[in-house]
C-alpha positions in Angstrom: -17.3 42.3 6.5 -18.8 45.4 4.4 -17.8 44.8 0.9 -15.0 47.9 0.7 -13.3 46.3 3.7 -13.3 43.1 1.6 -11.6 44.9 -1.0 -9.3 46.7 0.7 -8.4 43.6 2.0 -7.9 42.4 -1.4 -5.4 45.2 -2.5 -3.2 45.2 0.1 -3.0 41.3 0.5 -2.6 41.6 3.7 -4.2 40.2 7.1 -6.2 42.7 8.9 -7.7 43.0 12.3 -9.4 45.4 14.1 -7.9 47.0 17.7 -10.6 48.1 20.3 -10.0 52.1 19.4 -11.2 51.5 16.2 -7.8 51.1 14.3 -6.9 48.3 12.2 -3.5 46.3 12.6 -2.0 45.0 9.3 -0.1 42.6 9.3 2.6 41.9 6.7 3.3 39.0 3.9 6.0 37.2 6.5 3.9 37.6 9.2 5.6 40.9 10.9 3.4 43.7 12.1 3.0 46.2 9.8 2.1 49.9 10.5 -1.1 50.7 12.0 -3.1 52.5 10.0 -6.9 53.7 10.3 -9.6 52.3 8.2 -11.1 55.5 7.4 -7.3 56.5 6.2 -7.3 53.8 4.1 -10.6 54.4 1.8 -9.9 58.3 1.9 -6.1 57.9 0.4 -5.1 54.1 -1.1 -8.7 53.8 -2.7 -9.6 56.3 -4.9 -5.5 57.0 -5.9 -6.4 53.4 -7.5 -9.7 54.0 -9.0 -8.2 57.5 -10.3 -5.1 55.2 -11.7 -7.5 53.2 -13.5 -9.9 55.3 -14.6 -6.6 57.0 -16.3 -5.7 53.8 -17.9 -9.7 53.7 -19.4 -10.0 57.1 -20.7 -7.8 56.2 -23.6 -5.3 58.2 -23.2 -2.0 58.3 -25.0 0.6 59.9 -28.0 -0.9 61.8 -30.2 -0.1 60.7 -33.7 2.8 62.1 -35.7 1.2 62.1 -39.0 -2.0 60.8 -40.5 -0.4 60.8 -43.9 2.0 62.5 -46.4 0.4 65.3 -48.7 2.7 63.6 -51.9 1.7 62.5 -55.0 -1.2 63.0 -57.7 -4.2 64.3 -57.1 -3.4 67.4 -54.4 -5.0 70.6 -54.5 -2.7 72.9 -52.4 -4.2 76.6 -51.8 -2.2 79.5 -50.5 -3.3 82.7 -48.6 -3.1 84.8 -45.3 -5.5 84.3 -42.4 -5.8 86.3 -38.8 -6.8 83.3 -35.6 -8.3 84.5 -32.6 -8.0 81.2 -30.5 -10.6 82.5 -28.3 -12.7 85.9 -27.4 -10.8 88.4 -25.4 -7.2 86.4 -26.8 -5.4 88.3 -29.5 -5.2 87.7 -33.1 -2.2 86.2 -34.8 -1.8 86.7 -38.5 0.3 84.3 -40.6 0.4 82.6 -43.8 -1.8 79.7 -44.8 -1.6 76.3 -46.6 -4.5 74.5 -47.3 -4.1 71.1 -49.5 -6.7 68.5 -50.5 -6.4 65.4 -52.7 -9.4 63.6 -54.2 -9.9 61.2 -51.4 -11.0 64.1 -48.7 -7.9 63.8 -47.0 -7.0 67.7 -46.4 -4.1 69.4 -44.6 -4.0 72.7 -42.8 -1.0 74.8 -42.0 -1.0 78.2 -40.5 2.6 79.2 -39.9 4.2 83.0 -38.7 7.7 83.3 -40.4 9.8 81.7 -38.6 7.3 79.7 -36.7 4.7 77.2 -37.4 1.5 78.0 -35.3 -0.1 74.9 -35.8 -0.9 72.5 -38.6 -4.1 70.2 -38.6 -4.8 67.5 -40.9 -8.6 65.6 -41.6 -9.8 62.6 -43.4 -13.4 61.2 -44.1 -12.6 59.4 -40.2 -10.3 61.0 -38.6 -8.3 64.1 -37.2 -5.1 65.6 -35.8 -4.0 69.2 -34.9 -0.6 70.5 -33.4 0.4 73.2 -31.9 4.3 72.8 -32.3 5.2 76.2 -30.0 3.1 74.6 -27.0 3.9 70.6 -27.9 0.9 70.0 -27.6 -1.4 67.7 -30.0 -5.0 66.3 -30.3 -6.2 63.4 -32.8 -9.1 61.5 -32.5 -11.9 59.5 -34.9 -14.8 60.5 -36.1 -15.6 64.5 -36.7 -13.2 66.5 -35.0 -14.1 68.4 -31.4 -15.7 72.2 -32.5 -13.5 73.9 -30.2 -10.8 73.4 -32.9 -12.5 75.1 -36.0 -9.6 74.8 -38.0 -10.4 70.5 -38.4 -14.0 72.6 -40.0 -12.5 75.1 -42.6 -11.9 72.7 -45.7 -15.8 71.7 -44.9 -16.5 75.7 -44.7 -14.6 76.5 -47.7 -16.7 73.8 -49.8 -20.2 74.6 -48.7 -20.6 71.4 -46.9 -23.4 71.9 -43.6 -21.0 73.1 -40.0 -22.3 71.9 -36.5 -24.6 74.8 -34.8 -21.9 77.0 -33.1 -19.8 77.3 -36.2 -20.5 80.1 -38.9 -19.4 80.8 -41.8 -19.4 83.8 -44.3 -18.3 84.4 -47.4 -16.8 88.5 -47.6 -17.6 90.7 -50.6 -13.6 90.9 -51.2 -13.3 87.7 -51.7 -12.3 86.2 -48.3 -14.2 84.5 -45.7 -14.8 83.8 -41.6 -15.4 81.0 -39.6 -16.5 81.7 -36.4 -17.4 79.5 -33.3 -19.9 81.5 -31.2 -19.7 79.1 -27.8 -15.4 80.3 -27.6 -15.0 82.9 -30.2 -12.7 81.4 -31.6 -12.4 83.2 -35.4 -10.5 82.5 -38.5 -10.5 84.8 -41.4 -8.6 84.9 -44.3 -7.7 84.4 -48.2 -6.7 81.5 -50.3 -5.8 81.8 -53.8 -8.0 80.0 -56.0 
């Protein structure tokens, strides 16, 4: 029997035999004939809805955290300013107010809100990241350096000087602002903070 019959076989726990047109009888648990279904049918449908299923299950998948921490206490340096977000080239620009806050243990949190909404808030720490987007509920975290497409997770690192992956730039203005840019989506922030 060629080994995806076998597991087939396997997955349905059933008994299975094969009619002269080519069709395959399966039979059920009590021993009562079940439907007749091809074999064909059976590896183009029940097969990969299982391997989909569990490759689902594998990718890791699941809420994204509420909060990596709480910006309280000693030790928080909390910058103010306005910024204009172009999530992507040929998108519009949103302009809103900015928050930035960092502590001494690289923890930073980001929030860029438009009276009365918050447009999304982001929040980094030497290992790992989280960004909302409250108007879409929608939210990414991870570990490790955040993805580029979200150059917000790279503006604390901008602001200090610190080296940016390849497709991100950034540049200081003459008037005492500054843009990041990702050349691979366009994405743009540009903006003030006080000092």
């Amino acid at each position: 029997m060629p080994r995806s019959d076998q597991a087939a076989a396997i997955i349905c726990m059933t008994k299975r035999t094969t009619t002269a047109n080519g069709l395959s009888r399966i039979s059920g648990r009590d021993g009562r004939p079940a439907a007749t279904l091809s074999v064909g049918g059976l590896r183009r449908h029940f097969l990969p809805s299982i391997l989909l299923a569990g490759l689902a299950c594998l990718c890791g998948c699941r809420t994204a955290t509420q909060s990596l921490f709480t910006a309280t206490g000693p030790g928080w340096q909390i910058q103010q300013g306005q910024a204009l977000w172009r999530p992507q080239s040929g998108l519009p620009e949103f302009g809103g107010d900015l928050v930035l806050a960092r502590d001494d243990a690289g923890r930073c949190l980001i929030q860029f809100d438009k009276t009365p909404m918050a447009i999304l808030s982001a929040q980094t720490t030497s290992n790992r990241w989280l960004i909302k987007f409250p108007q879409r509920q929608m939210s990414f975290s991870g570990r490790g350096p955040g993805p580029t497409r979200f150059g917000w997770l790279y503006l604390p690192a901008a602001l200090a000087g610190k080296p940016l992956p390849k497709q991100l730039h950034f540049e200081n203005k003459p008037d005492g602002g500054w843009r990041l840019k990702n050349s691979r989506t366009g994405e743009t922030v540009e903006g003030f903070l006080s000092p």
